[in-house]
C-alpha positions in Angstrom: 13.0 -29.6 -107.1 10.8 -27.3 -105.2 11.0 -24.0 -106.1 10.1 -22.7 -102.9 13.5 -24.1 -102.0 15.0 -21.4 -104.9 15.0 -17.2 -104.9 15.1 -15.5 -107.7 15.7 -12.7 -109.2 16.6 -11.0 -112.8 17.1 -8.1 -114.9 16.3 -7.7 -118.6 19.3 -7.3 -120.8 19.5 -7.0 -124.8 16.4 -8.1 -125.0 16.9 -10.9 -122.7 15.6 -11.4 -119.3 18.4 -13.1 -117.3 17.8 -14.5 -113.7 20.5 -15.9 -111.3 19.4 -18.5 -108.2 21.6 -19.4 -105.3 21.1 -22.4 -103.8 22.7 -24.1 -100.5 23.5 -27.6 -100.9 21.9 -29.6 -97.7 24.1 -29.9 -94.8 24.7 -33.6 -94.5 25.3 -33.9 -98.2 28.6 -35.5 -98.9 31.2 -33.6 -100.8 31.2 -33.1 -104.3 34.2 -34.5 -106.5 34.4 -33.3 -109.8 36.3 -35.0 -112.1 38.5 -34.2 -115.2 35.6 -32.9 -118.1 32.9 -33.3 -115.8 30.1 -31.2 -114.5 27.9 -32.0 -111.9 25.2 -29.7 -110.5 23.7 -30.3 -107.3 21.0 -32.6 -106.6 19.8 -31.5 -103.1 18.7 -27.8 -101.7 18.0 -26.6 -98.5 15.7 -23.4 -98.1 17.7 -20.5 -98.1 17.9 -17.9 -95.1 17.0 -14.1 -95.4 18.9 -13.2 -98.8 21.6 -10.3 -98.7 20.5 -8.3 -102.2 23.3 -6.4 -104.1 22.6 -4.3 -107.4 22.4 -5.7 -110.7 25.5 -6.5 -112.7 27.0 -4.7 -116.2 24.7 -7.8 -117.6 21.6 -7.7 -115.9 22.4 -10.5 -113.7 21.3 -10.1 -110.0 23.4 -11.7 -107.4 20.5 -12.9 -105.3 22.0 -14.0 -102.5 25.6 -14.5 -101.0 27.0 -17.0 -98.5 28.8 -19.2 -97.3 29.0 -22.6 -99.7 26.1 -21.2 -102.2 26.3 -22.2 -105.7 24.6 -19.8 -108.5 22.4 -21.1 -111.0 20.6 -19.3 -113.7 17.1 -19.0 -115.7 16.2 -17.0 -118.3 13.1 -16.6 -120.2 13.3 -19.1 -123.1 13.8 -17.6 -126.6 12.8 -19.9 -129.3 15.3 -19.8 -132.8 14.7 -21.1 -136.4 15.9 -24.3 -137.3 19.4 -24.4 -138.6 19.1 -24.5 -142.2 20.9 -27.5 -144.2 20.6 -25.9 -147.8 20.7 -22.3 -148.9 20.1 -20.7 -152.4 22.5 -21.2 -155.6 24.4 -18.5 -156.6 24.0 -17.4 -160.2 26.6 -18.8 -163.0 29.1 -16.2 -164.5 31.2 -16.5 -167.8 32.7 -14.7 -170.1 32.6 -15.1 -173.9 35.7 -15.6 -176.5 35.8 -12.9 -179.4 35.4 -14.2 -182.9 38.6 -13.3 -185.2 38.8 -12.6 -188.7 36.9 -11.7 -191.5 33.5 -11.0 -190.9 31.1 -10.6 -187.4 33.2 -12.7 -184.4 30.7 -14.5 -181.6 31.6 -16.3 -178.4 29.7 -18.1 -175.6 30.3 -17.7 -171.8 29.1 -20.5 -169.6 29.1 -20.3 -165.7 28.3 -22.7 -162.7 26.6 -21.6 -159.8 26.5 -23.3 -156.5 23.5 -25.6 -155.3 23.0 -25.0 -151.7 24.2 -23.6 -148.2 27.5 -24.6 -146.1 26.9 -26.1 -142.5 29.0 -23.4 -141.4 26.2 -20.8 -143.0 25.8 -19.0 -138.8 26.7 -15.4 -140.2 29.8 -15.5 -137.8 32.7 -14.6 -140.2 36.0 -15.4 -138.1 38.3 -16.4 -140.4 40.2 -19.4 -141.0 39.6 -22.7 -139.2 43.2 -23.5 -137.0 42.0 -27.0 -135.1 39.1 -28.8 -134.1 37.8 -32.3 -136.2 35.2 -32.5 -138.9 34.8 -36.2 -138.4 35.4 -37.2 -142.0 36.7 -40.9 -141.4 35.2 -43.9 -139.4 36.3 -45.8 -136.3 37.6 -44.7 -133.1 38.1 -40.7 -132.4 41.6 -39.7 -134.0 44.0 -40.5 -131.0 46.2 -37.6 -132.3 43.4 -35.4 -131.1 41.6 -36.5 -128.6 41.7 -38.4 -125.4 38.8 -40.9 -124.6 37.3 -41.6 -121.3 37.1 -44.8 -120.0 36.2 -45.7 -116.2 33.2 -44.8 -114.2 31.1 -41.9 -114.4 31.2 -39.2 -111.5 27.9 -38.5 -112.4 26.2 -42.4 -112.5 27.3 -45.5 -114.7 30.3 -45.9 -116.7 32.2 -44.1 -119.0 33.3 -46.4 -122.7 35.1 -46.0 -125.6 32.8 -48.3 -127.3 30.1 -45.6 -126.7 31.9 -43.2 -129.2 32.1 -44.2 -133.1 33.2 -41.8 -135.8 31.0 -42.2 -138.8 32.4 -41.1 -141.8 30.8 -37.6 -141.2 29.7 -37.2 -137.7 31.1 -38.5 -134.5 28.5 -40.8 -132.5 28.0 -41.1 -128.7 25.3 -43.9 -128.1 25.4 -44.2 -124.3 27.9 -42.6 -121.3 31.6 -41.6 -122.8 33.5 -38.1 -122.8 36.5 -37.0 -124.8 39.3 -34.4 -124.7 40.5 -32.0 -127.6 44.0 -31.6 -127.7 45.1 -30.7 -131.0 46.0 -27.5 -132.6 44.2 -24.6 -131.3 43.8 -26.3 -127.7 45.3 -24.7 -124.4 44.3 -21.1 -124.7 42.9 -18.7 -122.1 41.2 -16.9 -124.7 38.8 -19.0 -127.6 36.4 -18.9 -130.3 35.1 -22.3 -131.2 31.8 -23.9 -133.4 30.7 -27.2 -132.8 27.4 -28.5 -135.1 25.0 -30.8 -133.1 21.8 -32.5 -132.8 20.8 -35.0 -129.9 17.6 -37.5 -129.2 16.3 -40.1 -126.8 14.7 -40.0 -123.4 17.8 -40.1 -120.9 21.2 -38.8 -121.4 22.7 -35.5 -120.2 25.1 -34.1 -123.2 27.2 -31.4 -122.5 29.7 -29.5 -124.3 32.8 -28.0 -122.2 36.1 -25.8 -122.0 38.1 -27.5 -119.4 41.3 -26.5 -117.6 44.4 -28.1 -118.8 45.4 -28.6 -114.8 42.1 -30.3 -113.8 41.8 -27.9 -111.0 38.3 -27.4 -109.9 36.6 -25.0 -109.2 39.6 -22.7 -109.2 40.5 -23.4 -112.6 37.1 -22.9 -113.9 34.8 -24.7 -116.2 32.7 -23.4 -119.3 30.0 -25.4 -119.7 28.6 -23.5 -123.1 25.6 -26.1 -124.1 24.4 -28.4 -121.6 21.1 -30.1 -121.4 19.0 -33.2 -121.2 17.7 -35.7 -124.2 14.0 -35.3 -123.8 14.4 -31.3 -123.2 12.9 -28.7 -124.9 16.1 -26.4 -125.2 19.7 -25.9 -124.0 21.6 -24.7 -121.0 24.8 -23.3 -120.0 27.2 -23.2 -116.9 29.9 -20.7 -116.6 31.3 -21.8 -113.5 33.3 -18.8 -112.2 37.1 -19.6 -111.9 39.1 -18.4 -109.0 37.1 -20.2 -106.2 38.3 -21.7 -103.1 35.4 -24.4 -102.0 32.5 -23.4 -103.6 31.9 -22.9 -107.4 29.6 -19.9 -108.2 28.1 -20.0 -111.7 26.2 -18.1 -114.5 23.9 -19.4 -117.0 21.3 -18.9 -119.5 18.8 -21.2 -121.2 17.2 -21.6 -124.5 14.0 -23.0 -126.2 14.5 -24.7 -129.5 14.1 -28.5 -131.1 17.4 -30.1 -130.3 17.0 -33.2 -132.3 17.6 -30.6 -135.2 21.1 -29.5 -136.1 22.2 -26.6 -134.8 25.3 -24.6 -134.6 26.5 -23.7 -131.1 29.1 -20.9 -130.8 31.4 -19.8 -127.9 33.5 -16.8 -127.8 35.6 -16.2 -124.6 38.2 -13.2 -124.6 39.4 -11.1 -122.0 36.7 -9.0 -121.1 33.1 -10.9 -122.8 32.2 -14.5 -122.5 29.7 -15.0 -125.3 27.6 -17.3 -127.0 25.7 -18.1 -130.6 23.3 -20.2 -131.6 22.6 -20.5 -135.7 24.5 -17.0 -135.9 21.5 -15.2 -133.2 23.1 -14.4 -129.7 22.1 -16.6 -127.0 24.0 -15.1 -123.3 26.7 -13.0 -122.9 28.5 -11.9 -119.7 31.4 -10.0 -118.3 34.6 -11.7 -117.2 34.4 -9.3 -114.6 31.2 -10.6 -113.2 32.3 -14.2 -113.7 35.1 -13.2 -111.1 37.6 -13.2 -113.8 39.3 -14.9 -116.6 40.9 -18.6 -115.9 44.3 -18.7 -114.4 45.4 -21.3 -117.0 44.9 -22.6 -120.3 41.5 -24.8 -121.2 41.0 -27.2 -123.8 37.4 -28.3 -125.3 35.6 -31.6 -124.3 32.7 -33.3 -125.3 30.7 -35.7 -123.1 27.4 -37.7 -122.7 26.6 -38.6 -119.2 23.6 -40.2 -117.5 22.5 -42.4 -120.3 19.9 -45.6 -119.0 17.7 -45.7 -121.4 19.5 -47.1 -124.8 18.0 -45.1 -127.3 20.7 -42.1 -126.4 22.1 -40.3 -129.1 24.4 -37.1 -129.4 25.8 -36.6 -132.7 28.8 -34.3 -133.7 29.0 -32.8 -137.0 32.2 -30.9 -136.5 34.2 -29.0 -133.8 36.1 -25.8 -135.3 38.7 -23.3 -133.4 39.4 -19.9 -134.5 42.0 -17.4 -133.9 41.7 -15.9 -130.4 39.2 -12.7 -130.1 
């Protein structure tokens, strides 16, 4: 893309410097169709006319330009994270010894076990108990008592295939273009909190990791787009598309530098007034529902999906997905 095709602009904010774009797709484009768990940003810009400025947001984000048809898109500077440890420290053995009885001295023993290394849940984010989600601990197909699998083409290129999506025993595998929906406990809420552990590699594939609505309306129903990048990229991205819309879908994002053929815990917190998000426990983006013209009208549920795969070495790997309580 040619960034003389793209104005900027951007505010620091906790530390982070974010930047929001507005692009106009080109006028003989055809129309957009997005499809139930999909996301698809545009591929085509046009330069953009004399931008109408308006004052940075609660969250630093400058609304760049407004118009007709524009779409928002984001940057920020890239902040690079540790790896996401597998193993952590033992804790130290307790015990407590018996009392000798009788005549003369009494002595007793304590022994103790300690544990030998870190959870995959070790992000610092206490929020209690886990009430749905999968941890992938059996093989075969995806449970169909939680999710739904795709199958038919691709809105975004190729086809979609159950046979791309094996459950390993301890992760869930996607090896080429496939999507699924979440629908068991803790699905279908406006409000969420959910942790999903994943690493990715290859050199074509677009993985992305989504709340959907329940009513497939888009763009009004809106569309979180928490962690969404390429195989081959040096971080992740993110798409908040703003709910509410009539034909054109505004957005906020963020991105971030890290190795992401490493596991890594990615969390997502929407409640009614903060859409945030966590990576290994450190903050990646938060914004306002108010600047993200409001919460959805209906209930989402979470999706998983690999798109855009051509290459055959694609590979997105699930450790677990975990809901919370609502914020």
């Amino acid at each position: 893309m040619d960034v003389s095709q793209i104005l900027w602009g951007g505010a620091v904010a906790g530390g982070v410097y974010y930047v929001s774009r507005k692009l106009l797709p080109a006028p003989a484009a055809p129309a957009e169709v997005d499809l139930p768990g999909s996301e698809q940003p545009p591929t085509e810009v046009v330069p953009i006319p004399d931008p109408v400025y308006a004052p940075v947001g609660p969250s630093g984000i400058l609304n760049a330009y407004s118009g007709p048809g524009d779409t928002s898109y984001y940057w920020n500077n890239p902040t690079t994270i540790p790896t996401q440890p597998t193993t952590g420290p033992g804790t130290t053995g307790t015990g407590t010894g018996t009392t000798g009885t009788g005549t003369g001295t009494g002595t007793g023993t304590g022994t103790g076990t300690g544990t030998t290394g870190g959870t995959a849940d070790d992000d610092g984010l206490a929020w209690g108990a886990v009430i749905g989600g999968d941890e992938f601990n059996y093989t075969g197909a995806p449970n169909s008592g939680l999710w739904g699998v795709y199958s038919g083409a691709d809105p975004n290129g190729g086809t979609r295939s159950p046979n791309n999506i094996k459950v390993t025993g301890s992760t869930c595998l996607f090896t080429g273009n496939g999507g699924m929906a979440y629908h068991g406990a803790g699905s279908s809420r406006k409000t969420y909190r959910s942790k999903c552990r994943i690493r990715m590699s290859g050199s074509k594939g677009h993985p992305v990791l989504i709340w959907w609505p329940d009513s497939d309306s888009w763009p009004q129903g809106g569309e979180d787009d928490y962690m969404e990048t390429d195989l081959g990229s040096g971080g992740y991205g993110a798409f908040i598309h703003h709910p509410n819309q009539g034909s054109a879908s505004s957005q906020s994002g963020a991105h971030l530098s890290l190795d992401i053929t490493q596991w890594h815990i990615v969390a997502f917190e929407r409640s009614a007034t903060t859409i945030t998000a966590w990576v290994d426990g450190a903050k990646w983006y938060s914004f306002t529902v108010a600047e993200t013209n409001g919460g959805p009208p209906g209930p989402m549920h979470p999706t998983i999906q690999l798109d855009q795969t051509t290459s055959g070495d694609a590979r997105f790997e699930i450790d677990y997905l975990r809901l919370y309580a609502s914020p």
